[in-house]
C-alpha angles and dihedrals in degrees: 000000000000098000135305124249121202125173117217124178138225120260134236124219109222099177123355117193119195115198115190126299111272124214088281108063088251127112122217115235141204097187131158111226119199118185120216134204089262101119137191117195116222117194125199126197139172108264141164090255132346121288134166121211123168143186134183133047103023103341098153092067095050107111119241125208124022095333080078114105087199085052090052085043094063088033087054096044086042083058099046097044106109125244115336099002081073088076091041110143126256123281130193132253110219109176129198107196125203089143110082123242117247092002099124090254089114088245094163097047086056107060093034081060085049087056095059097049093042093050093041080060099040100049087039084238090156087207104175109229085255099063089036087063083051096061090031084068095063098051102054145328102265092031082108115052095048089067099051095035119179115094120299141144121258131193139198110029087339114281100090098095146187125180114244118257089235138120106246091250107174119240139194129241148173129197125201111203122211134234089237140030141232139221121239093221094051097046083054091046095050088045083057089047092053096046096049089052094051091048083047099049136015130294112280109229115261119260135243099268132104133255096280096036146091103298093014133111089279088071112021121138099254117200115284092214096064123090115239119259138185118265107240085189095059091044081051104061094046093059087058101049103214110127102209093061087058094050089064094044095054121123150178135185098196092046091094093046093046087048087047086055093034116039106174084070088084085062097050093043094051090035082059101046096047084053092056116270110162084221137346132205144164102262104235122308087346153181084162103085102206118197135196122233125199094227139012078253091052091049088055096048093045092045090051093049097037081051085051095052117065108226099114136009109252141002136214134190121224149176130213137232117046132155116262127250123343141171117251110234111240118262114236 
């Protein structure tokens, strides 16, 4: 065997809940992850010791080395393959990004899911999903969930995961992409910063936006002494399928500390909500602002006027949702 491909996709955050920093340093999470047919390619193939390299959307700012979470990924399955695979030889990690790099897509985490499967095929492992999503766990929060896609709830820190009690209704999406990037410990930091000033002083006034925009509900700076809890609004409104009613029950935690780093996502949010978006949100940690559209025609027009418009770098359309990590069948 030459070397195993598997696609895997980026992740929306449909809500993301932040409950208070533990001891540490962590925060414990109740988010809903959505995957999106914006896919990276992982390839795997037999080596004389493990290596990374990657090309495409962003690839110079992909880590080597251990700092890889594709390379822990191998190193972790490697460790959890039973009797002789544990002394199996190196691959190598080739990656194919289309997902940007510290944009709040999970990029990382997916192709750190791809390795795994690609590995588990390569090395005939024969590890279930089941015990993938066990291994996925240790390498990183939202391992996990990029290799069961769809939409589902996770906990903890996010990879203890349930998939969500919805019809897969698909839904359409654009992403505007940022000139600039942002770390996911300092967004939390800053969350932490924000939080401890609000407790300290008294509330800001809300600002104008509406409930899915820049100073709305969607990214307001909720206590940071309440635990996190699951939106029954927003679980709601999936059950029901209609798409308008979950732009107006997304939310976000972090949206207030990546707007406090990074200040020209107010514009594109608000760009994108005054062209039509039925919500808007930061996607994540950022500094990636993902809005829902009401059709696949919508989501053209508002692609096309968001790009216009010069409030990010780039745009993408996307639906949601789409299955996790697979192999790509070989090509004859």
């Amino acid at each position: 065997m030459i070397g195993v491909t598997v696609r895997v996709p980026a992740k929306l955050n449909l809500q993301l809940a932040v409950g208070p920093r533990r001891a540490d340093g962590y925060h414990d999470l109740v988010t809903v992850f959505h995957a999106v047919s914006l896919f990276d390619e992982v390839t795997v193939a037999p080596a004389r010791q493990d290596g990374v390299e990657a090309s495409g959307e962003g690839a110079d700012r992909v880590p080597g080395g251990r700092d890889n979470l594709a390379l822990r990924a191998v190193a972790a399955l490697r460790s959890a393959m039973p009797g002789e695979a544990a002394g199996l030889a190196g691959v190598h990690v080739t990656i194919f990004k289309r997902i940007p790099v510290a944009a709040g897509l999970a990029g990382g985490s997916a192709d750190a899911a791809a390795a795994l499967v690609a590995c588990n095929e390569l090395w005939g492992g024969g590890l279930s999903q089941a015990q993938l999503v066990e291994v996925a766990a240790k390498v990183g929060s939202d391992v996990a969930f990029a290799l069961l896609g769809g939409t589902a709830v996770g906990r903890g820190r996010g990879e203890r995961l349930t998939p969500a009690l919805a019809p897969a209704t698909p839904y359409h999406w654009v992403l505007a992409f940022a000139d600039g990037y942002l770390s996911t410990p300092e967004v939390y930091a800053a969350l932490d910063r924000l939080r401890a000033a609000e407790a300290a002083g008294p509330k800001s006034p809300a600002g104008p936006a509406g409930p899915a925009g820049p100073a709305g509900p969607a990214g307001r700076v909720r206590s940071g002494a309440a635990e996190p809890d699951l939106d029954a609004a927003l679980m709601s409104a999936l059950r029901s399928g209609e798409a308008r009613r979950v732009g107006r029950a997304l939310s976000n935690d972090l949206q207030q500390a990546a707007l406090s780093l990074f200040p020209p996502l107010r514009k594109t949010l608000a760009a994108g909500l005054e062209l039509g978006a039925l919500g808007a949100l930061v996607s994540g940690s950022g500094p990636t602002c993902m809005f829902l559209a009401a059709s696949a025609e919508r989501a053209l027009d508002l692609a096309v006027s968001l790009s216009g418009a010069g409030v990010c770098r780039s745009v993408a359309r996307v639906t949601g949702p789409v299955p996790g990590a697979a192999v790509v069948p070989a090509t004859k």
